[in-house]
Phi, psi and omega in degrees: 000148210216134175259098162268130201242119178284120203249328211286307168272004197273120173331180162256319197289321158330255065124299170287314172279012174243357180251335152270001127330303180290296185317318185242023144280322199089347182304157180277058146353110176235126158261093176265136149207157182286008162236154168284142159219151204274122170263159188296189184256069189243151164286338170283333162301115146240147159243131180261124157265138159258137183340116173325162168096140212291129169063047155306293181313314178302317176324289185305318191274005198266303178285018177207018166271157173263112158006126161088000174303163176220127178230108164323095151201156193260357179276112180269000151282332134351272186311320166321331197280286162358300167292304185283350158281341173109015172251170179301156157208176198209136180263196195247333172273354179100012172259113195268092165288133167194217224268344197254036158229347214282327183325287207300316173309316187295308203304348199266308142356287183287345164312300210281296169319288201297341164312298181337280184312295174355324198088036168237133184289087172312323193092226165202222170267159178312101190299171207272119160276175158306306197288322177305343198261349180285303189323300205302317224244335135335276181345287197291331164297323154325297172319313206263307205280341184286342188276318164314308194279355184256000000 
């Protein structure tokens, strides 16, 4: 398993539990974003910078995850692509996409978006909490032990 992290929006306290994921799984970690960031000095940790410009970063982990990959991200058309290739995808809030929600996410998304262009104020998201980031870091030792038994 291999962890890609949509780096550009991914909180830091997230950021941090996945680079001490890594450190004491040894899995392989990639953090793509369009800015440079700084990662720890491990050999399973990299950061890919990818071009400015919209949705480049998703582009690049879409064209290099694998089947049984786990990918950090809240763009849930990302995760749709994800998914549908046979990897994992993990929102940052700790919500675990996968075949038998990512449809109903697309369809509330593209639902949401087209209100947006309307012109009506959807609000947005909620901001990142404490309980989100314990819900994240719960998830994901679920992911990773499950991942250890296949």
């Amino acid at each position: 398993m291999h962890i890609w992290v949509d780096a550009d929006a991914c909180p830091g306290v997230i950021k941090d539990i996945l680079f001490r994921a890594a450190e004491r799984t040894g899995l392989p970690l990639t953090l793509v974003a369009n800015q440079y960031l700084r990662v720890p000095g491990l050999p399973n940790i990299r950061m890919t910078q990818v071009p400015s410009g919209f949705d480049e970063a998703d582009k690049y982990i879409a064209a290099n995850v694998q089947a049984g990959d786990l990918v950090i991200t809240a763009d849930i058309p990302l995760a749709a692509e994800v998914v549908a290739r046979d990897a994992h995808a993990l929102s940052p809030k700790g919500e675990l996409y996968g075949k038998e929600n990512i449809r109903e996410l697309l369809d509330l998304r593209n639902f949401m978006d087209t209100l947006r262009s309307t012109g009506v104020d959807t609000g947005g998201p909620a901001p990142f909490s404490a309980a989100d980031r314990q819900n994240f870091a719960n998830r994901l030792d679920r992911v990773l032990r499950s991942q250890k038994r296949l």
